[in-house]
C-alpha positions, 0 to 999 in steps of 0.5 A: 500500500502507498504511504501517504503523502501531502497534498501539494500546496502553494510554494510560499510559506504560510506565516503561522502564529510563531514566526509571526511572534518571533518577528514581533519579538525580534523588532520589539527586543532590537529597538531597546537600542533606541532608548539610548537617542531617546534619552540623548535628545528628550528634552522633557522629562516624564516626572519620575513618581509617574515613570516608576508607576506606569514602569511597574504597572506595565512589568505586572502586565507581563509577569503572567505571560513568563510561563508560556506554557501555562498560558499556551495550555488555559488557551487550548483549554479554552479552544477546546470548550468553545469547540464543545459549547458550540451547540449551546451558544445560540441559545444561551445568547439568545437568552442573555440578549432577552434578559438584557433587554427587558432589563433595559426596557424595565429601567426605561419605563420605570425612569419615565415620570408619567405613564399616563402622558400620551407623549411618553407612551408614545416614547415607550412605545418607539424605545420599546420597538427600537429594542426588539428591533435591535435585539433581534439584529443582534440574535440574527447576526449571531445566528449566521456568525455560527452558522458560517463556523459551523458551515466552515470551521477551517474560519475558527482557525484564522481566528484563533491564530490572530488571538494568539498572535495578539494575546502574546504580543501584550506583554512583549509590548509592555515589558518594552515600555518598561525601557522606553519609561525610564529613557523618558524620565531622563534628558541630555543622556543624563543616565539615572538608576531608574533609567538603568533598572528600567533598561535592565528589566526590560532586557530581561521581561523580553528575554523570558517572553521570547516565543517558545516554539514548542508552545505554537508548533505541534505534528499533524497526526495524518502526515506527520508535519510540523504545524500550529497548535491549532491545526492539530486540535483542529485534526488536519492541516493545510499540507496534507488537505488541499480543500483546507489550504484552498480555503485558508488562501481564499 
């Protein structure tokens, strides 16, 4: 029997989630070096008290993101569940969205003073339909969004691959705030300690955060070629069909 063989597909690389980050990683790190003309011709310098706050809010925002991998596996949890819960969705929205608007439509009517006012019933009235009308846009446009995933899966993909791709890239931005503060706090290349220790953990957040590819590549268990994580959870890859490499291009 013939072994299996991938489909062929187009001859450019297809960009994944990983070498996407690397790139966004690779800018983010090397521009560290521009602090140091920022700090040479600032001529403004931010308040220090201000520095230190938002320099330790922005290396809190990071710290989370340290352990790629606990990260990496909440998220496939998460794909995971949502893959599960698909069924369950529609009507679960569609009862949020009732439950919303009554609410909004009881608090409209009980903030009218007087009900008996021809002019505000015929308030209530135009509100009321506006909100139906609105709430059904709303269950309609659900309707479909779910029913395009359902009738194209391969659609969740790309969504998911652009929530990693932003996800990670929060914290690669503020750890290099954190630098970019401190060259701020500082005029005329005047170097302070909170401009070096600002530097300093900044080169290390970024170190720390660089993207470990063994948290976005996995194997495609049908041809064994290495793939983003999500193809894998998805069961297939553009390698190895074709229909599914036609549709991520389109």
């Amino acid at each position: 029997m013939a072994a299996h063989k991938p489909v062929a597909t187009s001859t450019k690389p297809r960009v994944g989630p990983y070498t996407r980050l690397t790139q966004i990683w690779r800018l983010v790190f090397y521009s560290l070096g521009l602090d140091a003309l920022i700090a040479l011709f600032n001529k403004n310098p931010f308040p220090i008290p201000n520095v230190e706050s938002a320099a330790i809010l922005c290396a809190l925002l990071s710290l989370p993101f340290l352990n790629q991998r606990a990260i990496a596996v909440r998220m496939s949890s998460l794909r995971s569940f949502h893959k599960r819960g698909d069924q369950k969705k529609p009507k679960a929205l569609k009862a949020t969205l009732i439950m919303a608007a009554t609410l909004v439509a009881a608090a409209k009517f009980l903030a009218l003073s007087n009900f008996r006012n021809i002019v505000g019933l015929i308030f209530s009235a135009i509100l009321l339909l506006g909100i139906v009308t609105s709430l059904r846009h709303a269950i309609e446009s659900a309707r479909v969004h779910g029913q395009a995933l359902k009738d194209s899966p391969w659609l969740q993909l790309s969504l998911w691959e652009k929530q990693l791709i932003i996800i990670f890239t929060i914290p690669i931005v503020a750890a290099r705030l954190v630098s970019l503060l401190g060259a701020l706090s500082v005029s005329n290349s005047e170097v302070s300690p909170l401009s070096i220790g600002c530097f300093g953990a900044s080169v290390v957040l970024l170190l720390v955060l660089k993207p470990q590819r063994a948290n976005y590549i996995g194997m495609c268990a049908k041809c064994k070629t290495p793939i983003p994580i999500v193809f894998v959870e998805y069961g297939s890859c553009p390698a190895c069909n074709q229909e599914l490499a036609e549709k991520l291009r389109s």
